[in-house]
C-alpha positions in Angstrom: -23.8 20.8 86.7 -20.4 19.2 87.8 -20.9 16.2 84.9 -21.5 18.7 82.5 -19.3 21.3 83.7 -16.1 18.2 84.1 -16.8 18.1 79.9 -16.1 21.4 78.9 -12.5 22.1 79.0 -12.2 18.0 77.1 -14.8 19.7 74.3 -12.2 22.5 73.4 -9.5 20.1 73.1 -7.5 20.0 69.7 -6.1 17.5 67.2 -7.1 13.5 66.6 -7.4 13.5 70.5 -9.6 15.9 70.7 -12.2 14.9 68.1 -12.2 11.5 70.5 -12.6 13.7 73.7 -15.6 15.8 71.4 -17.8 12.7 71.1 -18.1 11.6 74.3 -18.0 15.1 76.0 -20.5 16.7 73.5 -22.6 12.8 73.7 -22.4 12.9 77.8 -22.8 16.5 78.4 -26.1 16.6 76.0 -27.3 13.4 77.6 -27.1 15.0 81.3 -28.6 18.1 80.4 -31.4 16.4 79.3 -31.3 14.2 82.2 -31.6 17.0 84.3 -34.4 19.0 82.7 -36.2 14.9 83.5 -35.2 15.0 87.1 -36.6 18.6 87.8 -39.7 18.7 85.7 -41.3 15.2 84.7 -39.8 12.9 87.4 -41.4 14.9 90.3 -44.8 15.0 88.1 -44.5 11.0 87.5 -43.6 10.4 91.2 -47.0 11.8 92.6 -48.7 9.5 90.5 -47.1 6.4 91.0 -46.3 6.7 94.4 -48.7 5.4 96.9 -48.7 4.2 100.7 -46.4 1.7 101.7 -48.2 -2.2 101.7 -46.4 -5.1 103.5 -45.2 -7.4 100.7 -46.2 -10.7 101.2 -44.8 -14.5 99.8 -41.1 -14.5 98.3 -40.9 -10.7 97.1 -42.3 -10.1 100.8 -39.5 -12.5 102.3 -36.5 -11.3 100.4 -37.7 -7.2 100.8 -37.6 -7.6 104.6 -34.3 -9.9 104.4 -33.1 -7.4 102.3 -33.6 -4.4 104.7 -33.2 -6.1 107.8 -29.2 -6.6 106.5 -29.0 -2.9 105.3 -29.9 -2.0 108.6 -27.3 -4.3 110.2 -24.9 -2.5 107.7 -26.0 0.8 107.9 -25.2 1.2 112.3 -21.5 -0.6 111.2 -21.6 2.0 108.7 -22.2 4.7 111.2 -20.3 3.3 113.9 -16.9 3.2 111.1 -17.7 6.7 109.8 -18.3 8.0 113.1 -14.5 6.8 114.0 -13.3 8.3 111.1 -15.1 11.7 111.2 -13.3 12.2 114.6 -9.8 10.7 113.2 -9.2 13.5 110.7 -5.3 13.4 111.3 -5.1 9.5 110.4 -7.7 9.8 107.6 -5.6 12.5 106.0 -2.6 10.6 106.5 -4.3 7.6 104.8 -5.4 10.1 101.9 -1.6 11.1 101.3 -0.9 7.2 101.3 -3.5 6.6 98.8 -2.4 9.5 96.7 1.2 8.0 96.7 -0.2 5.1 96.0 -1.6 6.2 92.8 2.1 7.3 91.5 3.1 4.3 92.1 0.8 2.0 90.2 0.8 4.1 87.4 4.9 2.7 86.9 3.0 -0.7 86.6 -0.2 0.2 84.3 1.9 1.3 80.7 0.6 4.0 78.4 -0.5 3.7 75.0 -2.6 5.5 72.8 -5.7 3.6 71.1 -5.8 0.1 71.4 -5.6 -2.4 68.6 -8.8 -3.5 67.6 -9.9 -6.8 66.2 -11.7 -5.3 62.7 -12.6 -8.7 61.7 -9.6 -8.7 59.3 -5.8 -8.8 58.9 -3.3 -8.1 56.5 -0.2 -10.5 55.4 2.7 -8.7 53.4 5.5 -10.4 51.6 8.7 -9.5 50.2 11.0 -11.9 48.4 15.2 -11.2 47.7 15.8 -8.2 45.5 14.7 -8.8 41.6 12.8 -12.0 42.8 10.6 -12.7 39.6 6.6 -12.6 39.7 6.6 -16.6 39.4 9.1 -16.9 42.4 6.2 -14.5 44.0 3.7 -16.6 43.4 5.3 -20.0 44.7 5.7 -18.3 47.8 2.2 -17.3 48.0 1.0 -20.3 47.4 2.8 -21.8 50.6 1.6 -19.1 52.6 -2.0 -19.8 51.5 -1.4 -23.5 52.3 -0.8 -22.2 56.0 -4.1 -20.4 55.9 -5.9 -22.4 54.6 -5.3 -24.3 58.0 -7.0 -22.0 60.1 -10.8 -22.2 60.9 -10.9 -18.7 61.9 -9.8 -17.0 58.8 -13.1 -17.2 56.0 -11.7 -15.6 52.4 -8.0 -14.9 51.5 -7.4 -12.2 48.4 -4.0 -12.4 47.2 -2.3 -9.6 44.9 0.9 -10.8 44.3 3.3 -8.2 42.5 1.7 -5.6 44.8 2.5 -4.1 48.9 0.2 -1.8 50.2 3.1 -0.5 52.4 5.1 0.8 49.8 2.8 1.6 47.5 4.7 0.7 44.4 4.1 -3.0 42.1 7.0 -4.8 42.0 7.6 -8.6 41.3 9.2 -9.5 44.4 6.4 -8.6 46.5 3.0 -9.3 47.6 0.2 -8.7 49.7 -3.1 -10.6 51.2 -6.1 -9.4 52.6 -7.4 -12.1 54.8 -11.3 -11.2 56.3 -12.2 -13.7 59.2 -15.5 -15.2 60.9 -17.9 -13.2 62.9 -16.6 -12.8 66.4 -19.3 -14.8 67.7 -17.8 -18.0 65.3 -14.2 -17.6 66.7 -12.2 -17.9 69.5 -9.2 -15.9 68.9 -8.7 -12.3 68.5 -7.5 -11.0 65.2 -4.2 -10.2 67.3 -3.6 -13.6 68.3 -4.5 -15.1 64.8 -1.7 -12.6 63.6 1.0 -13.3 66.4 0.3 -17.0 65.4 0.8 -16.6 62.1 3.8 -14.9 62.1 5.6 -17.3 64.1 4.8 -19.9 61.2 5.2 -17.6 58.1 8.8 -16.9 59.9 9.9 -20.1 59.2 8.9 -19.8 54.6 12.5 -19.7 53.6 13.4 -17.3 51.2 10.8 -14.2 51.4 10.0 -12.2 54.5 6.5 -12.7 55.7 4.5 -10.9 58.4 0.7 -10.6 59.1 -0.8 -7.5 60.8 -3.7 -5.9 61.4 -5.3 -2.6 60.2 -4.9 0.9 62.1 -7.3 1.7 64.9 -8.4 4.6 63.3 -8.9 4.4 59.0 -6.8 6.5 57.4 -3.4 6.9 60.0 -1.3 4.6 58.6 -1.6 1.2 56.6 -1.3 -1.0 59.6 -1.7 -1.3 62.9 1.5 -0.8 65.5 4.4 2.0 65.3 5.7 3.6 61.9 9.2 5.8 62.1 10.9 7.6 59.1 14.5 6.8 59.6 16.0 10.3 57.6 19.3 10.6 55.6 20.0 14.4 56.8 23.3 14.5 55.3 22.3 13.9 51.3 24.2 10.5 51.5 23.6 7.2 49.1 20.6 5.2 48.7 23.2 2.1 50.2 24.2 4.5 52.8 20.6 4.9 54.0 19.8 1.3 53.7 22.6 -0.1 55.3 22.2 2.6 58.8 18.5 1.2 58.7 19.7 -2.6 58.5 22.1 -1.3 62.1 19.1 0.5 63.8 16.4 -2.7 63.1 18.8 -5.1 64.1 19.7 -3.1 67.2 16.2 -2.8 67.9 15.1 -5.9 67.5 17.7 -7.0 70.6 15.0 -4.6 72.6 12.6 -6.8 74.9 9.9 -4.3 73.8 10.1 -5.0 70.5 8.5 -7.8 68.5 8.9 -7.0 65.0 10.3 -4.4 63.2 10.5 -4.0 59.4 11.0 -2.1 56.3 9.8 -2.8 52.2 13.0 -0.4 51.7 15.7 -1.9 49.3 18.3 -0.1 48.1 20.7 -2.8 45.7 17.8 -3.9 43.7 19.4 -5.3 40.4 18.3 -2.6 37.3 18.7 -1.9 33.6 20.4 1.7 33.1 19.3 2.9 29.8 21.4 5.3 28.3 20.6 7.1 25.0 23.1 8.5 22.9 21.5 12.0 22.0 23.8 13.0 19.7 23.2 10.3 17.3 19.6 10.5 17.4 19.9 14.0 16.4 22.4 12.6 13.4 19.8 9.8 12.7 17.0 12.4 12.6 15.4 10.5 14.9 13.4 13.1 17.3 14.4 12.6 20.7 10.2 12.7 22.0 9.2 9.6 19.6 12.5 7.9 20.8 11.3 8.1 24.5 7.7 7.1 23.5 9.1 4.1 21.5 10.7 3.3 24.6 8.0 3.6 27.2 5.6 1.7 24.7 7.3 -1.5 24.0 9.0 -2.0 27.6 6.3 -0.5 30.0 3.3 0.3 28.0 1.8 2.8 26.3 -1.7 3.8 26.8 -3.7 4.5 22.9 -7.5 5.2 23.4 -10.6 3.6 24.8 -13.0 1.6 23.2 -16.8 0.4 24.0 -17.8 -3.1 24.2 -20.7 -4.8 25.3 -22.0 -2.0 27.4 -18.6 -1.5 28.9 -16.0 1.0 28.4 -12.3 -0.8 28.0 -8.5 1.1 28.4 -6.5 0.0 25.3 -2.8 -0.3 25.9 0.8 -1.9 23.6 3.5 -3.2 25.0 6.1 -5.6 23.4 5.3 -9.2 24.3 7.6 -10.5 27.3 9.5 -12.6 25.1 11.1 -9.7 23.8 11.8 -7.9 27.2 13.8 -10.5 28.5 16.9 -9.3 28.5 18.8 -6.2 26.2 20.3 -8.7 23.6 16.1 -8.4 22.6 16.6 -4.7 22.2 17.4 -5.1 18.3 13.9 -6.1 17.6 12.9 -2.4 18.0 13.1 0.2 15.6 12.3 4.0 15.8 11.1 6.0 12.8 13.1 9.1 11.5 12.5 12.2 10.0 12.4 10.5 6.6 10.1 7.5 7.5 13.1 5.2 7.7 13.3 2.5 10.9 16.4 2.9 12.6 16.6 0.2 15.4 17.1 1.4 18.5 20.2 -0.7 19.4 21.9 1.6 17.2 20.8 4.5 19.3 21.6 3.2 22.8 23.5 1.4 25.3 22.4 -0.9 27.9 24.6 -1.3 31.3 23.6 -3.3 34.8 23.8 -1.8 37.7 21.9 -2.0 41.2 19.8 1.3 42.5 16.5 1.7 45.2 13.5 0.4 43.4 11.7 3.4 45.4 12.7 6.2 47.3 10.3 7.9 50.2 10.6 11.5 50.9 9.4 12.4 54.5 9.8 16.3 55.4 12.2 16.6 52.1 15.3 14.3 53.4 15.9 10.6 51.8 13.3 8.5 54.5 13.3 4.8 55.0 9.6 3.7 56.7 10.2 1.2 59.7 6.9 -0.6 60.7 7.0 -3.2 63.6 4.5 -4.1 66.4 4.9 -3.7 70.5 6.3 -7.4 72.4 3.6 -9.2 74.0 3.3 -7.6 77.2 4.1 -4.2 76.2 2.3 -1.1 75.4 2.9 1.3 72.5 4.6 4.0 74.0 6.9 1.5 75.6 8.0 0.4 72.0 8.2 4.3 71.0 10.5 4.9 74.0 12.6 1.7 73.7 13.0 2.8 70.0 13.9 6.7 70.7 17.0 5.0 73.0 17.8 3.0 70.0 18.4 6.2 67.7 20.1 7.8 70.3 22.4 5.1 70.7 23.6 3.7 67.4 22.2 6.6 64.3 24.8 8.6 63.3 25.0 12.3 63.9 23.8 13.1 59.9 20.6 10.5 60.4 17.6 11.4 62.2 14.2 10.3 62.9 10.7 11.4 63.0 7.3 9.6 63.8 4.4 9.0 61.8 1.0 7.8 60.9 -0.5 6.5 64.6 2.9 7.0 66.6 3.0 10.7 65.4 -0.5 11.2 66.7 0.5 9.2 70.2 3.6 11.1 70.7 1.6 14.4 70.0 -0.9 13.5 72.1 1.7 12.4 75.0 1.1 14.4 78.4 -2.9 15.7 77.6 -4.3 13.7 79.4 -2.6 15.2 82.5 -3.9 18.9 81.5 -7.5 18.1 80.5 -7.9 16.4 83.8 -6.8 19.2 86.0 -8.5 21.6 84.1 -11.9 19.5 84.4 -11.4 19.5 88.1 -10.8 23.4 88.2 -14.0 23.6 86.3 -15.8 21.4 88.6 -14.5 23.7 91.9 -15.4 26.6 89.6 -18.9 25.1 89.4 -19.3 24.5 92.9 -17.8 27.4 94.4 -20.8 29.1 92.7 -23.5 26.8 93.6 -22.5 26.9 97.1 -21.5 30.3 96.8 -17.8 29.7 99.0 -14.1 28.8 97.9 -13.4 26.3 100.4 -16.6 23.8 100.5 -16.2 22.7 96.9 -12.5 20.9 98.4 -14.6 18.7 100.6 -16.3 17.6 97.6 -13.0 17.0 94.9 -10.8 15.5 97.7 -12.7 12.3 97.3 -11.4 12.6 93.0 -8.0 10.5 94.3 -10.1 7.5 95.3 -11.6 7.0 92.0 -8.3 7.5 90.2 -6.9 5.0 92.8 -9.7 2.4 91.9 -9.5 2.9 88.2 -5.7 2.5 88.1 -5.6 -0.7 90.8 -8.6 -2.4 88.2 -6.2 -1.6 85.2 -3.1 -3.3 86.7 -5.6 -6.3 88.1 -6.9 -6.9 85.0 -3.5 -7.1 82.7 -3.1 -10.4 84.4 -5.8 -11.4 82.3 -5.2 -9.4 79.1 -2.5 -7.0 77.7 -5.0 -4.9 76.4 -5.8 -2.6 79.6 -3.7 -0.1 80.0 -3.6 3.8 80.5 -4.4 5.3 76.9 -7.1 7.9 75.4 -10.0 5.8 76.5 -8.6 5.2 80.5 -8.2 9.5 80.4 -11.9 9.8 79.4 -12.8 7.0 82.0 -11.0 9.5 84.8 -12.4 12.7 83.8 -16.0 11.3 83.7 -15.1 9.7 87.4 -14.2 13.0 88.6 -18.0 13.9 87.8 -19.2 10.9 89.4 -17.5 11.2 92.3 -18.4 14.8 92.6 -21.7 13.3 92.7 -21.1 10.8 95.2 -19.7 13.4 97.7 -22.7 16.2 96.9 -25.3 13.8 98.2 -23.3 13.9 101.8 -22.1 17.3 101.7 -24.8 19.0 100.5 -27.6 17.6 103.6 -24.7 18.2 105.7 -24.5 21.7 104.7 -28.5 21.9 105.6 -28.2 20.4 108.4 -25.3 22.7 109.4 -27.0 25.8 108.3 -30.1 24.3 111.0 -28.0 24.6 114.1 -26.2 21.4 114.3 -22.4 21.3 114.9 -19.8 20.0 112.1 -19.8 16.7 113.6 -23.3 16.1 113.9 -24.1 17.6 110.5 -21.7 15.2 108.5 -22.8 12.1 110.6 -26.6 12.8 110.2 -26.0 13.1 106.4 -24.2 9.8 106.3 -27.0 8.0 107.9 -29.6 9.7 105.4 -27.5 9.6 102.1 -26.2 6.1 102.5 -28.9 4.5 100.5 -29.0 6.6 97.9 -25.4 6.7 97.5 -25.0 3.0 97.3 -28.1 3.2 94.7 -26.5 5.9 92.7 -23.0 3.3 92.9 -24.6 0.6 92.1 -26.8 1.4 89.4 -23.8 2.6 87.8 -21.8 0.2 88.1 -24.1 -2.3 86.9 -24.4 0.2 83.8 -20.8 -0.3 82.3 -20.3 -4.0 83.3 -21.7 -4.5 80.1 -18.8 -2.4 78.3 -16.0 -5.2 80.3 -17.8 -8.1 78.8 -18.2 -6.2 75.0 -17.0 -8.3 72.0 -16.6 -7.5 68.3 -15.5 -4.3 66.3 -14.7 -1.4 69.0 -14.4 -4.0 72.4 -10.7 -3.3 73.5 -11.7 0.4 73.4 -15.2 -0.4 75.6 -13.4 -3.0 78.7 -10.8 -0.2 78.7 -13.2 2.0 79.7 -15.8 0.1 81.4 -13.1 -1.4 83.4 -11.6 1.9 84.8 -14.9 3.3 84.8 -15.9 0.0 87.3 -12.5 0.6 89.9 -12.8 4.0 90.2 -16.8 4.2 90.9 -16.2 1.0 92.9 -13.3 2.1 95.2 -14.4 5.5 95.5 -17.8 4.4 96.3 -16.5 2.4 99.4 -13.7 4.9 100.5 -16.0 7.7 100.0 -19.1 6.9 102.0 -16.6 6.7 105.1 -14.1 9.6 104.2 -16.5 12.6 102.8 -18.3 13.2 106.3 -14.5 13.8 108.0 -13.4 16.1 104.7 -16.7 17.8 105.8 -15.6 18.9 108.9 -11.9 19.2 107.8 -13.3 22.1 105.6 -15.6 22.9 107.7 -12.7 23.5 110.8 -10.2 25.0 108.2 -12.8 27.6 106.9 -13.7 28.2 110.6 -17.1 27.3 109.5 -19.0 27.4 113.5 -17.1 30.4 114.4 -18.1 32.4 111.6 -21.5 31.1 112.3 -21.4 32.3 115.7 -19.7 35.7 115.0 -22.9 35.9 112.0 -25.4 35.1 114.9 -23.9 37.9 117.7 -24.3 40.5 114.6 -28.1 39.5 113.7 -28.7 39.4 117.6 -26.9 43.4 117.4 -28.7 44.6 114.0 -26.1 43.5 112.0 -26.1 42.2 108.8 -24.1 39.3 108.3 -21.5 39.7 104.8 -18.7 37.9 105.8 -17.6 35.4 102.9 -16.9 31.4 103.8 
């Protein structure tokens, strides 16, 4: 009941977080329901047939069994002789318990947040972006080098370059391009999709004239067109194009002085050189040249005009005109077009209009109706995501003028919405849980023996994460380490239950608090250490994962491993002294004694524990 009952406030969660919450509470909860229904129907049926009088093993298996339980039993009177120390030490083992609770604050500092981790998708992306007005052939030199420098790496199997096009704006332009670069299986390679990319960058940094970058895809399909952090710097004053482009050039190089920062970048360019057409309505109308065939001349000969469609070998093809590019080089060519009038003469359109330079954004992104500039960039090595959010917040505040502002999007909207969650779904699971078994046990105060063991587990799992970011940046607290702790609050519910509950019966039989808790700790400590065990052996599997989805599994298995682990060991010794804590706070022996003088005197016994 407490595994199930730990899901239910994470299943009525809302937003992006909550759908990831739904899957594994909806997957675990319906998993140990039918677990349970196994354990209280089939599993007695299946034990009185296999089960059958004990036989001395004999040979190896015989050897090892009796090695085997002649060292439990070893451990299990140093186990007793520990616990028994500590059930009578309730004042230090509280103490210790306020020191382990402190402790958890304070490796939290060390173990940075983040949201969902970067996975390695088995492909990357590498954008490009030459100097403003940087013709398609200039493009496609540069591309060439940077397929050169791929072409270098084993780990990288197909490159597909579109040059002329960026994903991240969205728009074709000839300065511009973009690559979609697919890699080995996992199993083929080495390095990570992240490392290939951090390699990669620090080489395509040093292509002179274009800025380069490789990154990979977003965690989740759909938020974003890459992986890292995206922020809409906004012009909230209804200034120029320049004005927003050259505050943005301030805020990225003031953030790229940030340690937490590795790269941050925008496809925004606001003095691209452009050809200002400007028709001279009044002499069309003169001409009798109607102003709708003048802009459809127009649009036809310099960007295309689209006529019909036409079948062709069992294919359906798009027919287009447009002028040949000899004649779009430049507006001296402009002569070369004419415009019919009213009376079927051809006036040339040179006549008609006037062409002027001048400079202009070749795009412009609206984001909640103000002038937006889209910053993409990826967290330092070392760092987490929500460091790089924070580091870039002080940024804003620090150099953005009072009419700019700035709002999140794609992943880094979801992470900042998602920011402080965690916190409420866990303490809502473990009201549930006391909820639960203040029911089942049918008291308010026994259910606290029970949930004071939940720090230990959090302890574990947060000492494991900051262990193992010696070894990789890729642990740290994010949506997949607050599943991890609300599914070890059910665990080591679970843990504590197998004590508390035998010492309850034992308890409820006559013996004193003292006795009851130690006599349960001698019974339960084999199954406990099976229960830990078992478990523990059932996640190492998700620290050792590769492929697809991995940084998402060790993040969990290896929060899930600490916290079972640590509150495993802590536990076995600490929940028979919480037993009798409660049990002396709740006045547990005199309430049995008053409920025994009133059944001796006729009474009936309804006083509440």
């Amino acid at each position: 009941m407490a595994r199930v009952a730990v899901f239910i406030p994470v299943a009525a969660m809302g937003g992006i977080t909550g759908r990831l919450y739904q899957q594994f509470a909806i997957t675990i909860a319906v998993s140990v329901a039918f677990s349970s229904v196994n354990a209280l129907s089939l599993s007695p049926a299946l034990a009185s047939l296999l089960l059958r009088p004990a036989k001395p093993s004999r040979g190896l298996l015989g050897k090892f069994f009796n090695g085997f339980n002649n060292v439990f039993d070893k451990s299990s009177k140093g186990y007793m002789r520990i616990t028994g120390i500590m059930t009578r030490k309730i004042s230090r083992g509280m103490v210790f318990l306020l020191i382990l609770s402190a402790s958890i604050v304070v490796i939290s500092k060390f173990v940075p947040g983040g949201f969902i981790p970067e996975e390695d998708q088995g492909y990357l992306f590498v954008n490009m972006q030459l100097p403003s007005a940087a013709s398609l052939q200039r493009s496609d030199v540069i591309a060439k080098e940077v397929e050169a420098i791929l072409a270098t790496y084993d780990e990288i199997e197909y490159v597909t370059n579109a040059t002329g096009f960026s994903m991240l704006s969205g728009a074709f332009s000839t300065n511009g391009g973009f690559m979609f670069l697919s890699l080995r299986d996992w199993k083929e390679r080495e390095m990570t999709a992240k490392e290939i990319s951090r390699e990669l960058n620090m080489k395509l940094s040093k292509i002179p004239g274009a800025q380069i970058f490789a990154f990979g895809p977003p965690a989740i399909p759909g938020l974003g067109s890459g992986s890292g952090f995206t922020m809409m710097l906004q012009d909230r004053g209804g200034n120029s194009p320049e004005y927003l482009a050259e505050q943005a050039m301030i805020f990225m190089r003031a953030a790229m002085a940030r340690e937490e920062i590795a790269s941050v970048f925008t496809t925004y360019q606001a003095s691209v050189p452009q050809k200002y057409m400007d028709i001279n309505r009044d002499k069309a109308l003169i001409a009798g040249v109607s102003l709708n065939d003048l802009y459809t001349t127009i649009g036809a000969f310099l960007g295309g005009y689209y006529v019909n469609d036409f079948n062709r070998f069992g294919r359906l093809y798009k027919a287009y005109i447009q002028a040949e590019p000899e004649y779009r080089l430049d507006e001296s060519k402009i002569h070369n077009f004419f415009v019919k009038n009213a009376e079927g003469t051809m006036v040339p359109l040179s006549a008609l209009v006037t062409v002027r330079d001048i400079n202009g954004p070749e795009f412009t992104n609206r984001f909640n109706l103000n002038r937006s500039v889209e910053l993409s960039g990826a967290p330092a090595k070392g760092f987490s995501s929500i460091q790089a959010l924070n580091a870039l917040e002080e940024v804003a505040d620090e150099v953005l003028p009072p009419d700019m502002g700035y709002e999140w999007s794609n992943m880094s909207y979801q992470e900042k919405q998602s920011s402080g969650s965690g916190s409420i779904v866990f303490v809502f699971a473990l009201v549930f849980v006391f909820l639960i078994l203040a029911a089942q046990y049918e008291s308010w105060t026994l259910p606290f023996s029970i949930l004071l063991g939940t720090p230990f587990a959090v302890f574990g799992a947060m000492l494991f994460l900051l262990l193992a970011r010696i070894f990789s940046e890729s642990y740290e607290s994010n949506v997949f380490t607050q599943i991890s702790l609300v599914m070890l609050i059910a665990m080591a519910a679970k843990n504590a239950i197998l004590i508390v509950e035998f010492a309850k019966m034992k308890f409820d039989e006559g013996m004193t608090l003292v006795e009851a808790a130690l006599e349960s700790a001698k019974l339960r400590f084999r199954p406990i250490l099976m229960t830990a065990f078992s478990f523990i052996l059932g996640v190492f599997p998700l620290i050792v994962a590769s492929g697809a989805g991995s940084e998402a599994r060790k993040v969990m298995g290896m929060a899930l491993l600490g916290g079972m682990f640590i509150a495993t060991l802590l536990g076995v010794f600490l929940y028979p002294m919480f037993f009798v804590l409660i049990g002396r706070l709740g006045k547990y022996e005199q309430k049995r004694e008053l409920a025994a003088s009133k059944e001796s005197t006729g009474q009936s016994d309804n006083t509440p524990r």
